[in-house]
N, C-alpha and C positions, 0 to 999 in steps of 0.2 A: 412590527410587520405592517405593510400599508396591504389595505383592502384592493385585491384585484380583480374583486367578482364587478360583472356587467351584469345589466338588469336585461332577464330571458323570462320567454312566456314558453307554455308546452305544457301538454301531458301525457300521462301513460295510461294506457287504454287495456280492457279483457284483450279484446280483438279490435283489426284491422277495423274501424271506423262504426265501433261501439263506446258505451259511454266514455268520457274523458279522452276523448281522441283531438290531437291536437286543432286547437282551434285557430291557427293560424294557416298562411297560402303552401307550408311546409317546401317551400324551394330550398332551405335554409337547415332542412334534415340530412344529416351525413348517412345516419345510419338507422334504421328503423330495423323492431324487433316484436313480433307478431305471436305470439300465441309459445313461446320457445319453453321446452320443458331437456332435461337432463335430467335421467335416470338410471339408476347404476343397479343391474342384477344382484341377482342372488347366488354365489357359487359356493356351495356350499352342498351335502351330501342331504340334505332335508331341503335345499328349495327355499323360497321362501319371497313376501313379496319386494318389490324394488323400493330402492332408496328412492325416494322424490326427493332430488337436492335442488333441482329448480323445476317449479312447478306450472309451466303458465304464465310466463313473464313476459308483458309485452309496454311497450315505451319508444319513442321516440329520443337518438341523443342529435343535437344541435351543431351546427360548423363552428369550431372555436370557442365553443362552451365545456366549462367541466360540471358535469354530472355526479353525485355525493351518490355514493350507496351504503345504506347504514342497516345497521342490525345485529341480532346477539351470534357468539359466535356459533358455528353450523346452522346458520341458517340460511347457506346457500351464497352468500356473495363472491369468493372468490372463482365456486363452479361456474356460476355465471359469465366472471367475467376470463375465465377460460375459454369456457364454450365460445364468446365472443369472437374469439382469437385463435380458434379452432385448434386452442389444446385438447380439449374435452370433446368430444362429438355431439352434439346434438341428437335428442329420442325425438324428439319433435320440432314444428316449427318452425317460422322464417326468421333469418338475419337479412337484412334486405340492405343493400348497397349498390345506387347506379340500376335501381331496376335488376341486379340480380341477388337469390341466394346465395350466401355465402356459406350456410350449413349443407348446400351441394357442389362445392367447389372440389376439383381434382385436377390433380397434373400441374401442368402450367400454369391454368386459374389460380389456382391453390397457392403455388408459391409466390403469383403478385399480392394476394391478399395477405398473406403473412409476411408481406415486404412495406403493406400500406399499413397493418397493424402491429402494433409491438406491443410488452408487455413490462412492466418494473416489477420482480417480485417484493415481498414483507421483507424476508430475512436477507442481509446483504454480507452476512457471513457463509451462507449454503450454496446462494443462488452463483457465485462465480468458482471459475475452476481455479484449485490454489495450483497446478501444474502448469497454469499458462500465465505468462507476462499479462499485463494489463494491454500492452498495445496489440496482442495477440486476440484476448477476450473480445475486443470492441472491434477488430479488425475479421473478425470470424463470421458475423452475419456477410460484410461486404462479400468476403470471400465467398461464401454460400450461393451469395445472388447475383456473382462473378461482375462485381460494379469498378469499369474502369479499370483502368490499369492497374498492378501491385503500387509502384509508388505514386498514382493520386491514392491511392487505399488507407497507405501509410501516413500522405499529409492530411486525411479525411480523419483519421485518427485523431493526429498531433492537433489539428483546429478543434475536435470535437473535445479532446481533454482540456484544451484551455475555456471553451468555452461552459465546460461545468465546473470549473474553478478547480483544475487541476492545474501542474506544469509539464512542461515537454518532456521533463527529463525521467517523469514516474515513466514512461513508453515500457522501458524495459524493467519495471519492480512487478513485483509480484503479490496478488493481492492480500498474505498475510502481513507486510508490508505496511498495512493500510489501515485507519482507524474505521470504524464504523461506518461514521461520515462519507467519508472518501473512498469506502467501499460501494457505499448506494450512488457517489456522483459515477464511480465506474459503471453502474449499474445504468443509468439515465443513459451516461454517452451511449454502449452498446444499445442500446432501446432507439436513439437517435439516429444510428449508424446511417441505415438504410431510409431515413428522410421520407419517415411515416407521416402519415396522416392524425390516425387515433390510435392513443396510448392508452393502455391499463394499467392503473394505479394502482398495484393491491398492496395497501397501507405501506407504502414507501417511508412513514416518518417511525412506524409503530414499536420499531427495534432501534430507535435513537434515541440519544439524550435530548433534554427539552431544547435548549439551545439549540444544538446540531439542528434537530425538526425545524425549528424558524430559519435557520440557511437553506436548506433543502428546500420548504415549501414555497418560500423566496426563489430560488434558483427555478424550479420547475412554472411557477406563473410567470415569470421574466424570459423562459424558454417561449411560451405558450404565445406569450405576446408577438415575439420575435419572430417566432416560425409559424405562426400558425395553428396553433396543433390543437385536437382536441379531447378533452380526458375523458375516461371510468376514473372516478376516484373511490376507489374502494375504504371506507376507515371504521373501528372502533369510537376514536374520540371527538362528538360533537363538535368540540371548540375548535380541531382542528375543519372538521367539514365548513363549518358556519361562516370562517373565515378564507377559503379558497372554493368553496361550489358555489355555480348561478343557482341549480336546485339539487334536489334531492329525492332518491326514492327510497323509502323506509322495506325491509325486507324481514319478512316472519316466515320461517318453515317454506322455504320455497315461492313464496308469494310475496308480491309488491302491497303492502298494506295502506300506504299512504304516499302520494306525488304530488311536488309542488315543486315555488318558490322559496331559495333558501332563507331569507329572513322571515317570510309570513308562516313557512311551517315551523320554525321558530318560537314566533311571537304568540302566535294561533292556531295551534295542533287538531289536527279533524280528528284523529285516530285516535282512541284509549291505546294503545301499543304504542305511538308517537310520544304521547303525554310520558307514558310510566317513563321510555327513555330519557327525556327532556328531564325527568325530574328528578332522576340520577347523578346530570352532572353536577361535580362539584363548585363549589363558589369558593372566591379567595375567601369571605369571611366568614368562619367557623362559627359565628354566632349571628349569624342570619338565619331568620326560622324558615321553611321550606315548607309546602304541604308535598312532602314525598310519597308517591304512588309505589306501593313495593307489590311487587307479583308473587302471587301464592308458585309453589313447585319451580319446576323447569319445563324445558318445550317439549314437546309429545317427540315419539320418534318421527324422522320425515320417513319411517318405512311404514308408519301405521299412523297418518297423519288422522284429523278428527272429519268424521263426515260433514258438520257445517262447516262454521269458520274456524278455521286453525288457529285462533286465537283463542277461543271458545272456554279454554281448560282454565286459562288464566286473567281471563278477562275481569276486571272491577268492575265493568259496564255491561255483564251480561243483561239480558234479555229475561225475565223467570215467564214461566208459565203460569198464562191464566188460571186465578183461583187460589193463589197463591201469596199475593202478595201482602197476607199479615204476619208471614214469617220474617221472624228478625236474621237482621245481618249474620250475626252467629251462628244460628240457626243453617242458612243458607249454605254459610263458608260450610260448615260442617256435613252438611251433604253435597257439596262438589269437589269436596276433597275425599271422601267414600267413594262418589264417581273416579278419581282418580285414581282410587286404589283399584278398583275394577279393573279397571283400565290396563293400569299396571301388571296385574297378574294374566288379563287376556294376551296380552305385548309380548309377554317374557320370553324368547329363546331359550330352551333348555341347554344344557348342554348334551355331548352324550350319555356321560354319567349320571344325570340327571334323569334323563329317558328310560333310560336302562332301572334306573332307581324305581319312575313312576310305574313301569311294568311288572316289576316283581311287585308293589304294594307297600316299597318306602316312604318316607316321608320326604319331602321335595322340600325345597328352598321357595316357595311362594311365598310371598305376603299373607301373613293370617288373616283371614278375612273374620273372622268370630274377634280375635282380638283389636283389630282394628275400630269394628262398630261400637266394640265396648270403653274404646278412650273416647268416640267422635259423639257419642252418644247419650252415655250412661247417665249426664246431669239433665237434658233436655227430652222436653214432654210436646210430643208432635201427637197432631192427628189424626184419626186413623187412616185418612188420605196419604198420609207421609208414612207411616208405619208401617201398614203391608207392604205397598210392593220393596220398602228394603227388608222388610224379614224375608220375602221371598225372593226378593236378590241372592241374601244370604244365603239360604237354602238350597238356592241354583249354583254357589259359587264353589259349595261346600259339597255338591255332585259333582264339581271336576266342569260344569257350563255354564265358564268366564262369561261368554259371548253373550248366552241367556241373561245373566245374572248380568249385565251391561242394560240389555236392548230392556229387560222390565221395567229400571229406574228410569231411561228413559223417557220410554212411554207415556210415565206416569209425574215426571218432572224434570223434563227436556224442554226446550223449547227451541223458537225459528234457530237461535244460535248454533244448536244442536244438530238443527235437519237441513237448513239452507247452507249453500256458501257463499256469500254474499257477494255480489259484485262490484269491481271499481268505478265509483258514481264519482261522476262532479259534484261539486259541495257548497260551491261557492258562483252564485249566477253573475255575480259583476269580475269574476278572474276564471274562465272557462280551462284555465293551466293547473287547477287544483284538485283533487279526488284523492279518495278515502275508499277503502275496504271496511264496513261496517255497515248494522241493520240497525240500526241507530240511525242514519241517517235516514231513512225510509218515514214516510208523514208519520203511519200508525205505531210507528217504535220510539219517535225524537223524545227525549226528555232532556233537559237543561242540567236535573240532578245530577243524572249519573254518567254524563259526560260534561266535564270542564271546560267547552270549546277553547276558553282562553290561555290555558296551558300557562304554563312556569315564565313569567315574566324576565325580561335581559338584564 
């Protein structure tokens, strides 16, 4: 596959022209995205608080640039790039295009903008209807947006399927008809129909064989060229981002953790969450040694996201609390995963059976908090700084007050990580298109140890 990335400057910012705000004359912005959060209620007969699936996400994307967005799964990418395209609604926030919102568009507004954006979904076996021909599929936005006559409609088709490497004559097949492949190039032509501007990519290759992916990813940058067009690429797999995005924004729990240039955040990872992913992907040779960065747990809920940084729970590079720092590694892992267990048990939705259980005086499905401290703990001999407040965690947790038995350990060995949420700083004073989520970067936190700025070499 030949390289079709161009070299692009930009960054993504908290807000409208706070830190990492683009440092260029931004004439060259398609679409700019400010402060933008999606939030999904709670319906449910107990209530409860909202999913935060994008949390505050603001960036800049570029005219004829494609844009990586990476991260694990649920953690918000494809909401994102719904909302974008106003499948999703927007709980907050600008989508800003031409000087207008587009999270306030109705009526007629509404239907130009969903005629200027389109969308590719992942799976290319769901996203099409198996009861309409292919030249019906691809022919159905036209119709929508009443463009032209029926038969230009028809030869808008017939051009559109040759030119994603189909033939004339699939018109009338239907798409069980169709390999995988040749399901996602029907998938592009529809997306193309209506002669959009910005596409969303959500992982277009991710349900293909690896070959098929190198025709596709080929096809879609040879489109890009031709027409102009310019992408969300939503993906999983690095090696596919690295080779079709200009940059990239790394995504944790609803939040942009890291934005740059695609080969320098690459080469040079600001973000301990950048690094751990980078150092996941695999290498063709099995006996290459790796310094792999593996994450303790999985991601907190985005309904009960962590008061500082939402990386916080998993982080290599936390931050410890003054006073602290002759406690060994082991030592530490072993008290932030106690924190976890708290956590855990504060989190839990019951169910109603459950409910019904803890009212009469049964015994519940919680996490044992007494057996828990007795694996985390039993061989290590801590201070009595460290000691109280977890007996007294314990004690609070063992009342039935999660929340207590949280906010003690806290207190008493929490730190900024914990209480701040940090914000997306520039990182880098000679490439103002870079910035990082993390207090690590701040004078009184840097440390060279416990961030690797140099990340997993190419």
């Amino acid at each position: 596959m030949s390289d079709g990335r161009r070299p692009s400057t930009g960054t993504a910012s908290d807000s409208a022209g706070g830190p990492g705000t683009d440092g260029g004359d931004g004439d060259d912005v398609l679409l700019s995205v400010r402060g933008l959060k999606t939030h999904y209620e709670e319906r449910s007969l107990f209530g409860g608080d909202p999913v935060r699936a994008v949390d505050g996400v603001s960036f800049d994307v570029r005219e004829g640039e494609t844009l990586g967005l990476v991260g694990e799964s649920g953690c918000g990418k494809t909401t994102l790039g719904r909302t974008l395209v106003r499948l999703e609604e927007a709980t907050d926030g600008d989508v800003v295009v031409d000087d207008t919102d587009v999270t306030s568009l109705a009526g007629d507004d509404l239907k130009r903008w969903r005629r200027d954006a389109q969308i590719v979904f992942q799976d290319p076996e769901s996203s099409l209807n198996d009861r309409l021909t292919v030249g019906e599929i691809v022919r159905e936005p036209l119709d929508v947006h009443d463009w032209k006559t029926p038969e230009a409609r028809r030869q808008r088709v017939r051009d559109l399927l040759e030119r994603v490497g189909l033939r004339e004559e699939h018109y009338y097949r239907y798409p069980h008809q169709f390999s995988g492949g040749q399901r996602q190039r029907v998938g592009i032509a529809r997306a193309l129909a209506v002669e959009p501007d910005f596409v969303v990519l959500d992982e277009p290759v991710s349900a293909l064989d690896v070959s098929v992916q190198a025709q596709i990813l080929n096809l879609l940058m040879d489109l890009q060229e031709d027409l102009g067009l310019t992408y969300l690429f939503i993906a999983h797999d690095l090696s596919v981002v690295r080779h079709i995005c200009d940059r990239v924004a790394v995504m944790y729990l609803g939040k942009i953790m890291e934005f740059g240039p695609t080969e320098r955040l690459f080469t040079e990872p600001q973000n301990p969450y950048t690094r751990s992913l980078l150092s996941a992907v695999p290498t063709p040779d099995p006996t290459v040694e790796r310094d792999r960065t593996v994450l303790r747990g999985t991601p907190p809920s985005p309904r009960d996201p962590p008061d500082g940084c939402v990386f916080s729970t998993r982080c290599p590079a936390k931050i410890r609390p003054d006073g602290f720092e002759e406690l060994s590694e082991g030592d530490w892992e072993a008290i932030e995963v106690f924190r976890e267990v708290l956590r855990e048990r504060s989190r839990t939705d019951p169910s109603l059976s459950e409910r019904a259980r803890e009212l009469l005086g049964f015994e519940t499905r919680l996490p044992d908090i007494d057996e828990a401290a007795d694996e985390l703990f039993a061989d290590r001999s801590f201070s009595s700084d460290v000691r109280q407040p977890i007996r007294r965690s314990i004690e609070a947790a063992n009342d039935g007050d999660e929340d207590r038995a949280s906010e003690i350990v806290a207190v008493t060995l929490g730190s900024v990580c914990d209480r701040e949420r940090p914000s997306l700083l520039a990182t880098d004073q000679a490439d103002g298109a870079r910035s990082s989520r993390c207090h690590r970067h701040r004078e009184e936190h840097a440390d060279p140890d416990a961030v690797d700025r140099r990340g997993p070499r190419p």
